[in-house]
Structures are given as structure tokens and as C-alpha cells.
N, C-alpha and C positions, 0 to 999 in steps of 0.2 A: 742188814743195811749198815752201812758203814758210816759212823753220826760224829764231825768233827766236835772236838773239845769234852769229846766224853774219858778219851783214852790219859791216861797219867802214864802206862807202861805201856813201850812197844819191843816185844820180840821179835829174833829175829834168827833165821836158819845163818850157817855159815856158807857149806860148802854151794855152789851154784847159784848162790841167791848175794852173797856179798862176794866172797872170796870164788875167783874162778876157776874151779877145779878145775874140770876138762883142759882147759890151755897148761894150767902148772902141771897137769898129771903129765900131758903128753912132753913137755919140755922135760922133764924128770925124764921118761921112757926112754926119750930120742937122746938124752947125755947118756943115761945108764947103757941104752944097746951100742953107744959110740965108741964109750971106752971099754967094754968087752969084746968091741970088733964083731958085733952079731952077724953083719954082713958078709967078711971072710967065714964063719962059718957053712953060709952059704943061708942063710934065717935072713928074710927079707924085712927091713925093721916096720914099714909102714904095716903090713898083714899082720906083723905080729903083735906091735901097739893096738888092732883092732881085735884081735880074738884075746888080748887080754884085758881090753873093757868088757869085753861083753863077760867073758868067766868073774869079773872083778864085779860086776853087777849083779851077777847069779851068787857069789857067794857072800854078797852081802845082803839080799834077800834073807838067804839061811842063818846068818849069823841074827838079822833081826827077827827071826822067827824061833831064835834061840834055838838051833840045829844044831849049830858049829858053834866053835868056840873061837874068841877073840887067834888063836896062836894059829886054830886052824884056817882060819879066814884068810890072814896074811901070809899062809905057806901053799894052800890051794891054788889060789890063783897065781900062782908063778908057776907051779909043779905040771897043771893041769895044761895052760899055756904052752909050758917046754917041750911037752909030751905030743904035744900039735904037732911039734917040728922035728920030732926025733932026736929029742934031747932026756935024757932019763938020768938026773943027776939031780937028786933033792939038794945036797951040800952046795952045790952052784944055787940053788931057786934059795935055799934060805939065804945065801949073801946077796943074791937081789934083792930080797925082801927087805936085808937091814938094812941095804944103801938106798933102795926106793924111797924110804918112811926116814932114814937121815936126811934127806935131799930135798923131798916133796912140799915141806916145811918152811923151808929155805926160797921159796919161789914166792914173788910179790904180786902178781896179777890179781887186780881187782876187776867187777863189773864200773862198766862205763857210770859216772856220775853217784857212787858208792861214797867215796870222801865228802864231796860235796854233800850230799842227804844228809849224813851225818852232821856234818857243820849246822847245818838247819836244823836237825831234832831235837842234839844235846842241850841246848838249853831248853827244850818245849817238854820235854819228856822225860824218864829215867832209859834207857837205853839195853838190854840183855839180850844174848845169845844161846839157844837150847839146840846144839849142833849134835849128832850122832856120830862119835867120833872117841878116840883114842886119847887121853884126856894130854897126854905128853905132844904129841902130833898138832893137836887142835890148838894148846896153849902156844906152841911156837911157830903155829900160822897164823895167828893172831897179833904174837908181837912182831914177827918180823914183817908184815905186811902194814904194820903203825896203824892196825885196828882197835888195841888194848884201849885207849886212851878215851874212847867212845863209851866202854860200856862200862856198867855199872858190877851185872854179873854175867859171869861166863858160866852154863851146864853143859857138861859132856854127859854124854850117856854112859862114859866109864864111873862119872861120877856120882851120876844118880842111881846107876843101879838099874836101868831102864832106858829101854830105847820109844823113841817116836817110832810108830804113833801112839804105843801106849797113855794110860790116861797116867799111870803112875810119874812118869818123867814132868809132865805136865802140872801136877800136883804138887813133885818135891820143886821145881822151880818159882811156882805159886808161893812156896812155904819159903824156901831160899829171899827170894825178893821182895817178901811181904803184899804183893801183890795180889787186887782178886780179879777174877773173870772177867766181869763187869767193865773194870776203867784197861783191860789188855787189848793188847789187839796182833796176831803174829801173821810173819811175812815170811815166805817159804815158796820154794819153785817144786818143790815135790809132792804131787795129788796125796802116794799112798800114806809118807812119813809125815808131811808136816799139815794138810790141809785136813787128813782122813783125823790126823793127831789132836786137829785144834776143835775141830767138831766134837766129837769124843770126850771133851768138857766144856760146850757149849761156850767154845773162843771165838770172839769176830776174830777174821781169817782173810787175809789178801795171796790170792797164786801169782808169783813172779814166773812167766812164761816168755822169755826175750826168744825162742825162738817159735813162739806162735803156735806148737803144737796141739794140734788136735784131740777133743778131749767131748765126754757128754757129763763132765760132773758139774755138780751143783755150788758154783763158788758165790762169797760176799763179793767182791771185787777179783777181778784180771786185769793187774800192767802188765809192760813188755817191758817199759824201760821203769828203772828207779828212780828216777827222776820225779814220773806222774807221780808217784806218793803226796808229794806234797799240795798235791790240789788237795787231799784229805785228810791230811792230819797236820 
């Protein structure tokens, strides 16, 4: 049960939950297949931005299941993509990959009412982010998006050494922030990384779910929008 005025710390995920991935990814996609001209290739850009979420989803599964490795993550999903469309050229996939991850950084889209929340926590609270993320990537979506100035600490999981939902990442951020259990409380749109994560060391836990998806897990609280937070904390 989620009990106001108990919490001193709230975390908080990046990607989908503050920063809007999906919209920067695909505005990233739709520049990068622009100026390669994907379409005189005859590579249809709309089909191809969807088979490369879904491989881009698959292989970050395996990376947090420490399968693959960080270099293999970022070359896979372009490779594997290409290969859809009858493109067999790694040297083209690794220059998407470096202009994808220069680019994707550089995109400012937040969720609706995101600045605002913040305005309301940072003096109620101490404020940190435990994003699973590339630690270079995740810092310069942060500043460039005039997130920095909200929080107190930012953990990547390049930095900890550990991904969500592991219990370790959770612990080194614990230890980072001086933080315990008890006065936390983290906000996350993803059941397996961030809800499965905070359970795993006995964290009240909020699912950010803005688009309603259907689900049988067992959460403290579900908003949709960022906003509701603040009836509770």
C-alpha cells in the first residue's frame, strides 16, 4: 500500500516512464532512413522502423539476460534488420548504429506533464533515476531534455554493473543515495525491469502504464498519466 509522507526518496525509470522513447526513437529512425535515401533503395521506411523495434526489443532482452554484450546489442539490431530487406552490409549497420545512438540523445520528447511533476517533488523529496542504459547515451538524454537539474542521482546500469531487475543494481543505487527501502518508492512502466526489479528488494512500486495495457501482475499502484502521482506522494 502506497502510504503518503512515508517516502524521503523517489525513483524513478527513464526511458518510457519520463523520457519518451518510442516517439525520439522513431523520429531518430525516420531522419536516419531520410538521409540514406532507404526508400530509393526500395526498403519501405515505415515496415522497416517496425521490424527493427521488435529485433531492438529481442536483443535487449539478451543483453539483460547477459547473453550478448553491450557492442553486440547495438550491431545486431541493425544487422539483423538489414538482412530482412536484403541488405548484407555490417559496415553500413555499424554506421547506423553510431549515427542512431549520436542522434537519439539529442531528441527532447517528454511524457505529458513530466516537467511539471517534477516542479512539485523536488522540493518534497530527493529525486534519482535508475535507467538501464548506456551510461554516455542516458547522460545526454538527460541533459538535453533539461532533466538533470531534477535529480539528485542518476544510475545507469553501465554504471552499476547490473541491470534491472536485478537486486544488485537496486542495492548499489541504495548505497549511492544513502537511501533505504522503507522511506523509497520507484515509478517504472516496465512489469519485467522495473516492477519485477523493485519487488526483488521489497520497494513500494508504482506501473506507469499511459497506454492501458493489459496485464495479470500484482502492482502497489497503476497510473496512466504522471500526473495522478501526486494524489500520493
Amino acid at each position: 500500500m502506497i502510504e503518503a509522507g512515508k517516502y524521503r526518496h523517489v525513483f524513478f525509470d527513464l526511458d518510457e516512464t519520463l523520457w519518451d522513447f518510442r516517439r525520439n526513437s522513431m523520429e531518430t529512425l525516420r531522419d536516419l532512413l531520410a538521409t540514406h535515401e532507404f526508400q530509393k533503395r526500395g526498403i519501405p521506411p515505415e515496415p522497416f522502423i517496425q521490424r527493427y523495434h521488435h529485433h531492438n526489443e529481442q536483443y535487449w532482452t539478451l543483453y539483460r539476460q547477459g547473453t550478448i554484450s553491450r557492442q553486440e546489442l547495438r550491431t545486431a539490431r541493425w544487422t539483423t534488420t538489414l538482412k530482412e530487406f536484403n541488405v548484407h552490409d555490417d559496415e553500413f549497420a555499424n554506421h547506423l548504429s553510431e549515427e542512431y545512438l549520436r542522434i537519439l540523445p539529442t531528441k527532447k520528447n517528454l511524457f505529458s506533464e513530466t516537467i511539471e511533476l517534477l516542479q512539485y517533488l523536488k522540493p518534497r523529496y530527493k529525486l534519482h533515476i535508475i535507467t538501464n542504459g548506456f551510461e554516455e547515451v542516458q547522460m545526454r538524454k538527460i541533459e538535453t531534455s533539461g532533466l538533470a537539474s531534477y535529480f539528485t542521482h542518476i544510475i545507469t546500469s553501465e554504471r552499476a554493473g547490473s541491470q534491472k531487475p536485478r537486486r544488485e543494481i537496486f542495492l548499489y543505487a541504495f548505497d549511492i543515495t544513502g537511501a533505504s527501502v522503507r522511506e523509497s518508492i520507484f515509478i517504472g512502466d516496465s512489469l519485467e525491469a522495473d516492477i519485477t526489479g523493485a519487488k526483488g528488494v521489497g520497494m513500494d512500486h508504482v506501473l506507469f502504464n499511459p497506454e492501458r495495457m493489459p496485464h495479470a501482475a500484482e502492482v502497489m499502484l497503476e497510473i496512466h498519466e504522471l500526473k495522478e502521482l501526486r494524489a500520493y506522494l
